[in-house]
C-alpha positions in Angstrom: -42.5 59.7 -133.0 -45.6 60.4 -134.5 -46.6 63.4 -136.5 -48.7 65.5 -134.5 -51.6 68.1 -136.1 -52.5 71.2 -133.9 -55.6 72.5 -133.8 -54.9 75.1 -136.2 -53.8 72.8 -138.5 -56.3 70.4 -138.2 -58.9 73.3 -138.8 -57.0 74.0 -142.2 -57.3 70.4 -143.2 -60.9 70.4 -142.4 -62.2 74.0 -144.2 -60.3 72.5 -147.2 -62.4 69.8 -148.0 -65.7 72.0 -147.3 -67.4 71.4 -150.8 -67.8 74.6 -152.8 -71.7 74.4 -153.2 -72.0 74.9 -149.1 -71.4 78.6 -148.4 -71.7 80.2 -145.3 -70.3 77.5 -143.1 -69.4 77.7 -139.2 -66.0 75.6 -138.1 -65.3 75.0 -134.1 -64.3 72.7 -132.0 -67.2 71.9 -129.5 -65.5 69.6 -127.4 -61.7 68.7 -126.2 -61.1 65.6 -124.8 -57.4 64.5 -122.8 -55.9 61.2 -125.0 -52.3 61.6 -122.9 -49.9 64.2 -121.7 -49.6 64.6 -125.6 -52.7 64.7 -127.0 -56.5 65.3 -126.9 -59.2 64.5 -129.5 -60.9 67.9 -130.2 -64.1 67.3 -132.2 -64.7 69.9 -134.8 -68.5 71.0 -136.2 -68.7 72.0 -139.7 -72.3 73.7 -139.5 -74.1 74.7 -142.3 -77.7 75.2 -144.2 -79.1 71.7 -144.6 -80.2 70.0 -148.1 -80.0 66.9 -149.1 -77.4 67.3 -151.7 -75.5 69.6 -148.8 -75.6 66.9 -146.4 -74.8 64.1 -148.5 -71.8 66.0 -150.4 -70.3 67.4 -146.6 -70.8 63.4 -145.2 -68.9 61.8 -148.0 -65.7 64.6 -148.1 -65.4 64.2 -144.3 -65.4 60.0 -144.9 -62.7 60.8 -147.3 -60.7 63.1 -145.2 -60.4 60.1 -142.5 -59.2 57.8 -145.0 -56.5 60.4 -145.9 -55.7 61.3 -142.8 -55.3 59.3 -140.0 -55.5 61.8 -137.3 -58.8 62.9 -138.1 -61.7 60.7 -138.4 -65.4 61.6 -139.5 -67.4 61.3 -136.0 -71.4 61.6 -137.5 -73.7 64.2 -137.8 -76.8 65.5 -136.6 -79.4 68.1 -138.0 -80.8 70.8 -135.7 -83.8 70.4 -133.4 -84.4 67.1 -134.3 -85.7 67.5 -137.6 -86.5 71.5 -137.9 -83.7 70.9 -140.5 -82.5 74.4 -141.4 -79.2 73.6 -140.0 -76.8 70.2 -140.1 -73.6 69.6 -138.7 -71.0 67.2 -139.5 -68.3 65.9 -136.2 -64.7 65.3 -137.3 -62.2 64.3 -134.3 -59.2 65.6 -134.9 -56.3 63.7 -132.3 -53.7 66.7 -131.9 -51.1 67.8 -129.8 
C-alpha cells in the first residue's frame, strides 16, 4: 500500500522548501478535491510579496519538490489582480489521505 502524506505533513514538506529570501509568506490549502474513499488532492497556496527573483526562485523549489516527491506536484501560479503584482501565489497539489 502506498504511503500516504496528511495534510499536515504535506504542509511541512511545503514551508520547507519556501526559499529564505521570501519572508512573510501565507500557506493554505484553497481547495480539496475527493480522489477515492482514501484520498483527496488538496491544493496548497504559498502566497507572498512578488519580485521577479521571488517568483522565479518560489517556481523552480516547488518544480523540484514534485520531482522529489511524488505526492505533491507544482500546479502553477498566478499573481494578484491580474497584474497589480504586489502579491503571487504558487499551487502545489498535494494527493493525501
Amino acid at each position: 500500500m502506498a504511503e500516504y502524506l496528511s495534510e499536515e505533513e504535506a504542509e511541512i514538506k511545503i514551508r520547507a522548501i519556501i526559499p529564505t529570501s521570501i519572508k512573510g509568506e501565507v500557506v493554505e490549502v484553497i481547495k480539496r478535491e475527493p480522489v477515492s474513499r482514501l484520498e483527496h488532492n488538496a491544493v496548497f497556496a504559498v502566497i507572498y510579496k512578488h519580485s521577479k527573483e521571488n517568483s522565479l526562485a518560489m517556481t523552480t523549489a516547488a518544480k523540484n519538490l514534485s520531482v522529489n516527491e511524488p505526492k505533491l506536484s507544482f500546479s502553477g501560479s498566478e499573481v494578484d489582480d491580474k497584474f497589480h503584482m504586489e502579491n503571487c501565489a504558487v499551487f502545489i497539489t498535494a494527493t493525501v489521505k
